[in-house]
TORLUMVO-764106 format. One record per residue (C-alpha): residue number from 1; residue in one letter; chain; x, z negated, y. Coordinates in Angstrom, 3 decimals. Layout:
! TORLUMVO-764106
> NUM	A	A	X	Z	Y;
...
***
This chain:
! TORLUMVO-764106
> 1	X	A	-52.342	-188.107	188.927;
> 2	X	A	-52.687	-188.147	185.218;
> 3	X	A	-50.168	-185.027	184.315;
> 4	X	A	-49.760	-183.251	180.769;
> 5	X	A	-46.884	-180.656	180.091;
> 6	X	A	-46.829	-178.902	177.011;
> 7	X	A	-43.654	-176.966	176.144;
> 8	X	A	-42.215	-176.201	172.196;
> 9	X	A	-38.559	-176.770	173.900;
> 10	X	A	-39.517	-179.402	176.464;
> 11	X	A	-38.442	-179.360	179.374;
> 12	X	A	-37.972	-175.829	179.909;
> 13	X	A	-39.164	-174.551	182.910;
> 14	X	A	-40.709	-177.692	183.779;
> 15	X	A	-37.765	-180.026	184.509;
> 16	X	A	-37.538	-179.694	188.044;
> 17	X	A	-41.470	-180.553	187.797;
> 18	X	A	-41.336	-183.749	185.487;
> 19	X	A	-38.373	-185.003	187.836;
> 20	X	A	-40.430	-185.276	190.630;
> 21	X	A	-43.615	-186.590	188.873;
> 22	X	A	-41.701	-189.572	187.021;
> 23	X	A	-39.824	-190.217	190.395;
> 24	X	A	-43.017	-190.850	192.869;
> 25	X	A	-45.092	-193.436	192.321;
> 26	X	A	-48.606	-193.189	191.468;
> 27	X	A	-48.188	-190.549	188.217;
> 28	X	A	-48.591	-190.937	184.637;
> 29	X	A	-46.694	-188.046	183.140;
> 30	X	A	-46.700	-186.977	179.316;
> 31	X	A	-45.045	-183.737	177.384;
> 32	X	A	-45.883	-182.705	174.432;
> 33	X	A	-43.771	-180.187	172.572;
> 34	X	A	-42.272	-180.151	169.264;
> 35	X	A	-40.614	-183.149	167.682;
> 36	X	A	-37.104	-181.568	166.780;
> 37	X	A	-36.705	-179.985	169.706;
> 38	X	A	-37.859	-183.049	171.699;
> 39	X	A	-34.919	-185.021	170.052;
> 40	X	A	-32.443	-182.256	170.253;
> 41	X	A	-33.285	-182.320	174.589;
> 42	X	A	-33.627	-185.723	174.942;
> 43	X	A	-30.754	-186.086	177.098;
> 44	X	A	-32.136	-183.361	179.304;
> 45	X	A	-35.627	-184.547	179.808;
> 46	X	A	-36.060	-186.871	182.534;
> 47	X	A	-36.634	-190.705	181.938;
> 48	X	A	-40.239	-191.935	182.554;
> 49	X	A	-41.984	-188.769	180.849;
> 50	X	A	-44.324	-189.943	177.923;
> 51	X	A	-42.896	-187.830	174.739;
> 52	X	A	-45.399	-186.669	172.042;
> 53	X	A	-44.113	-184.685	169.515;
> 54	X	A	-46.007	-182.291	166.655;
> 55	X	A	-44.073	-181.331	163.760;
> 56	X	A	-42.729	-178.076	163.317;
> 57	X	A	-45.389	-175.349	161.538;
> 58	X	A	-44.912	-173.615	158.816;
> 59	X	A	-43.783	-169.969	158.569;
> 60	X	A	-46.098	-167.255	158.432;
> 61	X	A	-47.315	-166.631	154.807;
> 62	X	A	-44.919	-164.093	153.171;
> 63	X	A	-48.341	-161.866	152.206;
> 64	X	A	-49.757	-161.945	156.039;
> 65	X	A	-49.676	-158.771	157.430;
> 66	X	A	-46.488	-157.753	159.252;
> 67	X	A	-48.489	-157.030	163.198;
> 68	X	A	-50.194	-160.650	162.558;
> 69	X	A	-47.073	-163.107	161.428;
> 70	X	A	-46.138	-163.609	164.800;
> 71	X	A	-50.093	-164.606	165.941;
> 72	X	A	-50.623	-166.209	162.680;
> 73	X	A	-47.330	-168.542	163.417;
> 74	X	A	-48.878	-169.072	167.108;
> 75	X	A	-52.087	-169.873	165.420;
> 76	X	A	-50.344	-172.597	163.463;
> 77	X	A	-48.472	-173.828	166.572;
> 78	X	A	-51.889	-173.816	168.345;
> 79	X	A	-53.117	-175.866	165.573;
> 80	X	A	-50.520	-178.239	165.878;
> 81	X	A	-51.398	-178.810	170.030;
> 82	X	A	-54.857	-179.312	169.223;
> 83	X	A	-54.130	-181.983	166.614;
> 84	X	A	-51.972	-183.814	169.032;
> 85	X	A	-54.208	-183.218	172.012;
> 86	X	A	-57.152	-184.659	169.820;
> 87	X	A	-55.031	-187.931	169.284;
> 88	X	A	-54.372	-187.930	172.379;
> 89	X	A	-58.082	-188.091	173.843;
> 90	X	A	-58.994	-190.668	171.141;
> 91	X	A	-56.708	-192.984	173.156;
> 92	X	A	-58.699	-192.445	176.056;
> 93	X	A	-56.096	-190.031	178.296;
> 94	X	A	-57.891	-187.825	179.870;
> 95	X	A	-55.563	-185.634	182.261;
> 96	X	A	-55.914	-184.390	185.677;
> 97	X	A	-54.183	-180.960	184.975;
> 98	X	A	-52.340	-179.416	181.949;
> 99	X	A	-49.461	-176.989	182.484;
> 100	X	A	-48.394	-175.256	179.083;
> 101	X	A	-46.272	-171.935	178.691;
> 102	X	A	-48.466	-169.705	176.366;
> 103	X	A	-45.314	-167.517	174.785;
> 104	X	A	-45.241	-169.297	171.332;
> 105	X	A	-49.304	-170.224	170.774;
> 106	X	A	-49.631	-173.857	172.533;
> 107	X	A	-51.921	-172.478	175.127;
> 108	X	A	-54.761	-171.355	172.486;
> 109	X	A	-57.176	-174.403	171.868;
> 110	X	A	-56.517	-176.644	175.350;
> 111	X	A	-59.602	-176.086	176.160;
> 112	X	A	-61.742	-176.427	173.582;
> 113	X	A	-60.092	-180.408	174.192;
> 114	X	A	-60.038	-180.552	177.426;
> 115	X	A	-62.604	-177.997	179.042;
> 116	X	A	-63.526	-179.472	182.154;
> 117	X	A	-59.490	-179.813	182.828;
> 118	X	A	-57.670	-177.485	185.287;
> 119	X	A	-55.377	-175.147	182.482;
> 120	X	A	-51.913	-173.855	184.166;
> 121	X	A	-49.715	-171.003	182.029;
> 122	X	A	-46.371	-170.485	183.187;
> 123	X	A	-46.579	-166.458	183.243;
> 124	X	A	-43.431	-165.530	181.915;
> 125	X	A	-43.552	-162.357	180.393;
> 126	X	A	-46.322	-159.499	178.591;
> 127	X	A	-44.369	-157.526	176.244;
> 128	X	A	-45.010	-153.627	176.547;
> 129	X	A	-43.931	-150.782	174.174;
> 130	X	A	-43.067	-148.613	177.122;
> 131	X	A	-41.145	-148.962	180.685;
> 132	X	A	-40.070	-152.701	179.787;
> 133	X	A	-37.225	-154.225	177.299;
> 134	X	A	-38.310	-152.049	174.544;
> 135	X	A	-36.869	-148.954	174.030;
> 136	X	A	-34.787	-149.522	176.851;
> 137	X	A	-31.568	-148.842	175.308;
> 138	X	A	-31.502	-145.924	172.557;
> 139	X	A	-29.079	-147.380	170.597;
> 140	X	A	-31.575	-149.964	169.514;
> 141	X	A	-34.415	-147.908	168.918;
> 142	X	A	-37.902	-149.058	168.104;
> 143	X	A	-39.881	-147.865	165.175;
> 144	X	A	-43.720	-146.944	165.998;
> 145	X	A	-44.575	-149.603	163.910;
> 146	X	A	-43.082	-152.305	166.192;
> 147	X	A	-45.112	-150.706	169.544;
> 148	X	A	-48.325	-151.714	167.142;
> 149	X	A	-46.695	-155.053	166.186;
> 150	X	A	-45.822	-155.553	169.512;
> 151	X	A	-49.558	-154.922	170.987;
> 152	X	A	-50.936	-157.118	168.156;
> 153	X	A	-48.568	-159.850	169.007;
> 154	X	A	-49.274	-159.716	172.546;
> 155	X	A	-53.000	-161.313	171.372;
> 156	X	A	-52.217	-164.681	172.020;
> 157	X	A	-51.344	-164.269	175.725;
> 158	X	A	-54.715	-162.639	175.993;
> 159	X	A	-56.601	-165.523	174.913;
> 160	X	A	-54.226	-168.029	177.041;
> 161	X	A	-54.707	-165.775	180.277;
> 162	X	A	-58.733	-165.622	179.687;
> 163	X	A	-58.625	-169.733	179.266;
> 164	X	A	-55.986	-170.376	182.137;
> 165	X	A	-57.633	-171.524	185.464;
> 166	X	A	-54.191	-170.152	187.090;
> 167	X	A	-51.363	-168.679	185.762;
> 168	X	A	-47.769	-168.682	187.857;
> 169	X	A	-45.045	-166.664	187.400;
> 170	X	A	-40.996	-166.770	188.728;
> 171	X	A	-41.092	-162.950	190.231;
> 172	X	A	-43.374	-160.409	191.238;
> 173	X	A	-42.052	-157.942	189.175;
> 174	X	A	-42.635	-160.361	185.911;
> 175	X	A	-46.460	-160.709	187.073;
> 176	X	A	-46.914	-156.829	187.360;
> 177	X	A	-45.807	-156.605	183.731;
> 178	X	A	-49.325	-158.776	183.074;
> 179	X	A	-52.557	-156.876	182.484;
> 180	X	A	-53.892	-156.152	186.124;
> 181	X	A	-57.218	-157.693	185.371;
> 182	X	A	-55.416	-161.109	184.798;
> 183	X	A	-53.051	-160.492	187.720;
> 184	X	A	-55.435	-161.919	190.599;
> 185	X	A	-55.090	-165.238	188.749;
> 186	X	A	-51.271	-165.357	188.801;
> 187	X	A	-48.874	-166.678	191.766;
> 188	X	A	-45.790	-166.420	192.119;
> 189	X	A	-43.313	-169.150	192.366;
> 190	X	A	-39.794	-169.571	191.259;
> 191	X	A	-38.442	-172.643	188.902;
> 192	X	A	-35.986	-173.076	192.053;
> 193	X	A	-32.306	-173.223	192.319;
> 194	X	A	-30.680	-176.742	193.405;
> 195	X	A	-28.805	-175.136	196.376;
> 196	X	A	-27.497	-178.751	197.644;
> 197	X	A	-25.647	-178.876	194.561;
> 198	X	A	-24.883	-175.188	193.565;
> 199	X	A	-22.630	-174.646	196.269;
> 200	X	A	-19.622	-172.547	196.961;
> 201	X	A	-15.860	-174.895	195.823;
> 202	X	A	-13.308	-172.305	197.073;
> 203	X	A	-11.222	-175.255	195.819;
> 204	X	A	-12.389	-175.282	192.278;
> 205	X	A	-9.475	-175.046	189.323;
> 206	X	A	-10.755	-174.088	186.043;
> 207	X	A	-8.481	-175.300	182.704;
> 208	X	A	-8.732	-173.037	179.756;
> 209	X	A	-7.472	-173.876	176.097;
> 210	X	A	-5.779	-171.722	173.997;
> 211	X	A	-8.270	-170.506	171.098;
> 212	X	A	-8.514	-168.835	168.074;
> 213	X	A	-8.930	-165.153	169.428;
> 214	X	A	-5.629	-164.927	171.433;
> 215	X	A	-6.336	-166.252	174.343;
> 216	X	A	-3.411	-168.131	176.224;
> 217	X	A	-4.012	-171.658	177.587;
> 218	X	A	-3.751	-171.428	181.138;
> 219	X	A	-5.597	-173.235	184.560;
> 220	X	A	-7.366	-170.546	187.108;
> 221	X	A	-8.163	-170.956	190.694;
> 222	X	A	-10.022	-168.372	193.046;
> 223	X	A	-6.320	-166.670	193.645;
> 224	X	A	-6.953	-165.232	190.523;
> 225	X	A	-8.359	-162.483	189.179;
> 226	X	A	-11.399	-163.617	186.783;
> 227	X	A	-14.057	-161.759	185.976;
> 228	X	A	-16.964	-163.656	184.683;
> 229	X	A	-19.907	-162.595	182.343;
> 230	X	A	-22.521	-165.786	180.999;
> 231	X	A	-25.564	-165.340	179.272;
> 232	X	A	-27.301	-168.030	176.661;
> 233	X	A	-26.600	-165.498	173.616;
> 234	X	A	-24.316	-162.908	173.613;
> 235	X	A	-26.408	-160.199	172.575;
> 236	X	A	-27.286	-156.369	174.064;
> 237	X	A	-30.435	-157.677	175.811;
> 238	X	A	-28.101	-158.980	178.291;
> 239	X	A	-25.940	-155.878	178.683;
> 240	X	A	-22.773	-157.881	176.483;
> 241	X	A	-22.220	-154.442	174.186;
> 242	X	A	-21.884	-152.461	177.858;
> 243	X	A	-19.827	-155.265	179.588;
> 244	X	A	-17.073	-155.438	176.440;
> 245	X	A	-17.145	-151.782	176.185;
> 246	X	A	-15.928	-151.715	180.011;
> 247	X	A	-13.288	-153.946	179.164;
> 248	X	A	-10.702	-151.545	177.778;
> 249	X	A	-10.083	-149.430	180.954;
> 250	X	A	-10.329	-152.526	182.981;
> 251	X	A	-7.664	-154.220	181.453;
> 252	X	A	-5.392	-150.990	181.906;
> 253	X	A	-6.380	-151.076	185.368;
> 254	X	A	-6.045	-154.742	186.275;
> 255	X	A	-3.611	-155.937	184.240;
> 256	X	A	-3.959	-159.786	185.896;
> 257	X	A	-7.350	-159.628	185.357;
> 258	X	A	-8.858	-162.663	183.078;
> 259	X	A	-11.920	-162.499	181.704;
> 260	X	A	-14.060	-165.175	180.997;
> 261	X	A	-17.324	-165.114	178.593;
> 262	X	A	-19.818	-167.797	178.546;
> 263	X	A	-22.212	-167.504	176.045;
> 264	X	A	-23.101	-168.532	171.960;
> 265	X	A	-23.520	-166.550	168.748;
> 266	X	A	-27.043	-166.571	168.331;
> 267	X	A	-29.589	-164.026	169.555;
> 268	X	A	-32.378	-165.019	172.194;
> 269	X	A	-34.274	-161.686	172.278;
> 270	X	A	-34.606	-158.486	169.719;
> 271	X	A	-32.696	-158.200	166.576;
> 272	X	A	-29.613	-159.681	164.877;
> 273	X	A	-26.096	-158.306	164.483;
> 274	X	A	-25.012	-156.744	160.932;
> 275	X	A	-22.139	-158.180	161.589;
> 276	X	A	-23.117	-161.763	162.008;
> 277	X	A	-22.973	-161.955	165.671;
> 278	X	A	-22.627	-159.195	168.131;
> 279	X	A	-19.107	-160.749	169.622;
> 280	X	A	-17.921	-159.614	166.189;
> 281	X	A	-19.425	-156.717	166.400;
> 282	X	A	-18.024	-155.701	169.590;
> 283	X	A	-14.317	-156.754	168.616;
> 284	X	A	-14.536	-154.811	165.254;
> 285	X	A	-15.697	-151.924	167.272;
> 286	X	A	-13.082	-152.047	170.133;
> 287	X	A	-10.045	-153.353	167.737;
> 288	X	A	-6.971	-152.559	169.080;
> 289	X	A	-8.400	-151.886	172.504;
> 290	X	A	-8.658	-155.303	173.885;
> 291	X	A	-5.684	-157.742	174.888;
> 292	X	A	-7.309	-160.511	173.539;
> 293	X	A	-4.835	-163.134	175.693;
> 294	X	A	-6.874	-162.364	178.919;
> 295	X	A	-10.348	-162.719	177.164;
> 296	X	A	-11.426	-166.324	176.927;
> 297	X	A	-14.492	-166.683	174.702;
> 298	X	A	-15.994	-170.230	175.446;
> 299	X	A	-19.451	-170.034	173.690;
> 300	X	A	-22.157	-172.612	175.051;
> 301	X	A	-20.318	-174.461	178.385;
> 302	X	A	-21.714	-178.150	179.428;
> 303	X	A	-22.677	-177.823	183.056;
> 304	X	A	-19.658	-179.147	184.407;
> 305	X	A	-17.674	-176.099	182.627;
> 306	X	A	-19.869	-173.658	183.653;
> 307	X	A	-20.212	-174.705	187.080;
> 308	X	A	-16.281	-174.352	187.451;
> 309	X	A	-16.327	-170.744	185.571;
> 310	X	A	-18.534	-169.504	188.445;
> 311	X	A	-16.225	-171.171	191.018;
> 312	X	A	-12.941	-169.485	190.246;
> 313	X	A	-14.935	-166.225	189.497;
> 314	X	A	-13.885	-162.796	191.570;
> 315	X	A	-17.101	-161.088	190.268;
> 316	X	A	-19.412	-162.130	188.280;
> 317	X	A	-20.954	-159.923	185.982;
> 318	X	A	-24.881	-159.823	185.010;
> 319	X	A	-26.614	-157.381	183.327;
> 320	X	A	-29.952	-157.182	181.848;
> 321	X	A	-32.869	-155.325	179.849;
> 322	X	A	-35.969	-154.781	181.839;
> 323	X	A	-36.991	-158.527	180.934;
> 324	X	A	-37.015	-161.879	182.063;
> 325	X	A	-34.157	-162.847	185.276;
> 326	X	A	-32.026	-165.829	183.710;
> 327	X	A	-31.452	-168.667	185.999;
> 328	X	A	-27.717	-168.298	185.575;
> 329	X	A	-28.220	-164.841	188.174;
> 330	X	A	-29.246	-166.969	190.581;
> 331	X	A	-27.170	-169.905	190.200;
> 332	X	A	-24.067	-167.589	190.213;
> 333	X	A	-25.614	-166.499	193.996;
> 334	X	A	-26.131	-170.040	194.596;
> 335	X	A	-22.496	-170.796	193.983;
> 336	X	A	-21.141	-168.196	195.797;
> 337	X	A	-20.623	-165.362	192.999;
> 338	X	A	-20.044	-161.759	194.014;
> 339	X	A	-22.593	-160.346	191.132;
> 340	X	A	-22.608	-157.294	190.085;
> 341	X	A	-26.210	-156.551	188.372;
> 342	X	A	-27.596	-153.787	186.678;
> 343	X	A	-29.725	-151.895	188.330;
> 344	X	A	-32.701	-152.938	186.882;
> 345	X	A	-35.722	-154.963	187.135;
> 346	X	A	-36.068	-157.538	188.465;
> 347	X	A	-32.340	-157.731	189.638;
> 348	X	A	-33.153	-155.243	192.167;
> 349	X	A	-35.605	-157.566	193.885;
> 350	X	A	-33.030	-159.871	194.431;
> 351	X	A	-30.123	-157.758	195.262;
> 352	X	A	-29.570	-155.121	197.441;
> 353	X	A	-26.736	-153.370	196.811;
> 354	X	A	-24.249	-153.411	199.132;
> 355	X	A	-25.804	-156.387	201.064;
> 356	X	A	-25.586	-159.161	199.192;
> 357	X	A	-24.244	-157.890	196.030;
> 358	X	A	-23.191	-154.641	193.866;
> 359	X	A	-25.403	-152.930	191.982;
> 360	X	A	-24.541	-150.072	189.022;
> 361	X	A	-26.221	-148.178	186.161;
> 362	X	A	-26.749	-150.770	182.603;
> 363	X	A	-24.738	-147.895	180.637;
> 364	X	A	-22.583	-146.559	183.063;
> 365	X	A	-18.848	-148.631	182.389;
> 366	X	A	-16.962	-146.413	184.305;
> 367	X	A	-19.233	-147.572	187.060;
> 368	X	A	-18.534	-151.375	186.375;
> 369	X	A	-15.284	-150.768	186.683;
> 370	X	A	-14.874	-149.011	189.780;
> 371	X	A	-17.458	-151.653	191.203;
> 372	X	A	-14.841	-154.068	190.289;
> 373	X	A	-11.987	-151.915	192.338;
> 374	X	A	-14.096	-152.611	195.197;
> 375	X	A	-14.363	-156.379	194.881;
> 376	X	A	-10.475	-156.516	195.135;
> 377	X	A	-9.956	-153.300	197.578;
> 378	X	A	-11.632	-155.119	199.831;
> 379	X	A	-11.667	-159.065	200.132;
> 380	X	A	-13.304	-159.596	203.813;
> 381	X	A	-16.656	-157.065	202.793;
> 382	X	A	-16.489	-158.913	199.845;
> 383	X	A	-16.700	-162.833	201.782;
> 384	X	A	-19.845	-161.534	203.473;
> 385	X	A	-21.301	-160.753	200.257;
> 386	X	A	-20.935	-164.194	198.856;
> 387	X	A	-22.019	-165.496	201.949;
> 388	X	A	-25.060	-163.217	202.045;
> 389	X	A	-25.890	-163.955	198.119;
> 390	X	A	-26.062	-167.569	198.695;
> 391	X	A	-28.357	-167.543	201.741;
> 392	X	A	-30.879	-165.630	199.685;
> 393	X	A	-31.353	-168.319	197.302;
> 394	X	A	-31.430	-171.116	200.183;
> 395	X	A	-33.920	-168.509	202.175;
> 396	X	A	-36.499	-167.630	198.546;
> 397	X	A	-35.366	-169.488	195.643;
> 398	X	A	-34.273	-172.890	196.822;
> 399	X	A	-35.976	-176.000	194.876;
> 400	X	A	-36.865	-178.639	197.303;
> 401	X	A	-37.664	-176.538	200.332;
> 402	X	A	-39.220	-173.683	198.863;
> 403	X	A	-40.013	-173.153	195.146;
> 404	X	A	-41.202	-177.080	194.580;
> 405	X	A	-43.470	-177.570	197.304;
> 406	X	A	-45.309	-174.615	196.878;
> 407	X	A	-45.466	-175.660	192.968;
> 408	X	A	-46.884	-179.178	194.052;
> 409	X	A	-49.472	-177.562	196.436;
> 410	X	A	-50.441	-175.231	193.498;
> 411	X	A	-51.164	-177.887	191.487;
> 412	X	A	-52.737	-180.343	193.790;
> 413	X	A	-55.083	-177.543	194.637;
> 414	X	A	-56.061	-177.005	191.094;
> 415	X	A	-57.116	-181.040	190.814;
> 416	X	A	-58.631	-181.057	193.768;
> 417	X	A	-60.691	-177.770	192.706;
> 418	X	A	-59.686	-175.505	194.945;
> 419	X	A	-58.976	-173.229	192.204;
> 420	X	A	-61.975	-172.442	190.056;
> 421	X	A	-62.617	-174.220	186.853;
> 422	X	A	-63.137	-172.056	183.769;
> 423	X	A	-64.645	-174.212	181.377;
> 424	X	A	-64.460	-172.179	177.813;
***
């Protein structure tokens, strides 16, 4: 099969997927996305994949209208595909099946190039003003001018879901947040989780530096007590301004408790810090709270690190907005993490509280904490917890058993038109 991937931060959710195209015979396989970023991943995308890059647009004019920046800067992006796809053609590629993701605009003109070719979107998310991310937490409330921004910017995922022969999705719950006119169209399919190599190492040592917060060099092992937290940002869509305002009664209740925080100073989702970062923010606001020995701030972790953080962890801490589940959830299960999730979606539709994890209230610290009792107060409940976490991944989320052969046979149906063809 002739394959085309198009991604602005190729590979993304498509790794797993150009792995196993470049490694069986009998594919051509090419990814578009944008040149920076394509250079910045290099090392991550698999060997074999044809790269084509578009440069990056330009912002949004400074007079466009404040709803329309964000669709006029998908426009632009769009723009940019179409160029690229049009090159592309002229060479005399003609695919079998694109798969794009939709979120920044790259989805908009496929098929005026390419309309008699099956069109994939990787469903990831339709943003709401009500019941989802936004206005989720009242301490970042949302102007009624953003709920019309918002509805306005969700325009462009309109136009990819009318144009997408089939849309797929990594949890139910993300798919219901999708217009249920469109929904019929989506399936839903995990990324996957490598389960043959995010395994359990009750073995595992983990070597921390001293740094320039306080903390005190030292090596951890599972006899330990380490609480974990990871995220990609550290930023309040991910609970970090609940889970460092716990911190103060939990370090006068554990005193050997270390805490470890994986994460960098940027922000993935809603608005930036006055403060420059929100781990400032948080240690301005808790100053003289914290023993800052036992925190270890270790920004963005290569794999190896972070693999070994969730191997000497006692409980792993992950909370979240009403939003998108980050693979690192899962991965914790994977590895045999006792999580502790907030009680909201779409964490509840992988844990069950009490079963094969813990479960408390986003806000509710006092909560956290006494969830965190429990993991100690009782070691043996806790085993069967781990044990129970992991063989939910291998039994729904595992890659090569479950999530990438029903993937393939997606696809596969969708060139061998089993799935209708909406030519536009």
């Amino acid at each position: 099969m002739r394959l085309l991937f198009i991604h602005q931060n190729l590979p993304g959710q498509f790794r797993h997927l150009l792995t196993h195209f470049v490694s069986t015979p009998g594919h051509q396989v090419v990814g578009l996305g944008e040149q920076a970023r394509l250079q910045a991943n290099a090392e991550r995308i698999p060997k074999g994949v044809k790269l084509i890059g578009y440069e990056t647009p330009r912002r949004p004019a400074a007079e466009t209208h404040y709803y329309l920046q964000s669709t006029e800067a998908a426009v632009l992006r769009g723009q940019a595909v179409v160029r690229a796809l049009l090159q592309l053609k002229a060479s005399g590629f003609v695919p079998d099946l694109i798969y794009a993701h939709p979120g920044w605009g790259e989805s908009l003109y496929i098929k005026d190039v390419y309309p008699q070719v099956p069109l994939l979107n990787f469903c990831e998310f339709y943003y709401r003003a009500e019941g989802l991310d936004v206005g989720f937490d009242p301490e970042f409330p949302h102007p009624f001018n953003d709920a019309l921004q918002l509805r306005t910017r969700n325009s462009r995922i309109l136009l990819s879901l009318d144009s997408m022969d089939l849309g797929i999705s990594p949890m139910p719950w993300q798919k219901s947040c999708f217009p249920a006119v469109f929904q019929s169209k989506i399936e839903v399919v995990h990324d996957g989780i490598d389960t043959d190599k995010l395994v359990p190492n009750p073995a595992a040592t983990l070597y921390l530096p001293a740094n320039g917060t306080g903390s005190k060099e030292m090596t951890l092992t599972r006899q330990d007590e380490v609480i974990t937290y990871v995220s990609r940002n550290l930023e309040p869509q991910r609970g970090f301004h609940t889970f460092m305002r716990a911190l103060p009664k939990l370090q006068r209740e554990r005193p050997n408790a270390q805490v470890i925080i994986v994460g960098a100073e940027g922000v993935s989702y809603g608005k930036a810090s006055a403060e420059g970062s929100y781990r400032v923010q948080m240690l301005k606001e808790l100053a003289g709270q914290l023993d800052l020995s036992r925190i270890h701030f270790i920004g963005w972790a290569p794999y190896d690190l972070y693999m070994s953080v969730l191997h000497v962890s006692s409980v792993h801490i992950y909370l979240t907005y009403p939003f998108v589940l980050s693979w690192s959830m899962l991965e914790a299960m994977s590895a045999g993490c006792l999580v502790l999730g907030s009680r909201t979606q779409p964490v509840t539709e992988v844990i069950e509280d009490g079963v094969n994890g813990l479960l408390v209230d986003f806000f509710n610290t006092d909560a956290m904490v006494e969830s965190i009792h429990r993991v100690f107060a009782d070691p043996t409940r806790m085993a069967n917890l781990r044990a129970k976490a992991r063989q939910t991944i291998v039994d729904h989320y595992d890659l090569k058993r479950i999530c990438l052969p029903r993937q393939l046979a997606l696809i596969q149906g969708a060139v061998d038109g089993k799935i209708g063809l909406r030519i536009r």
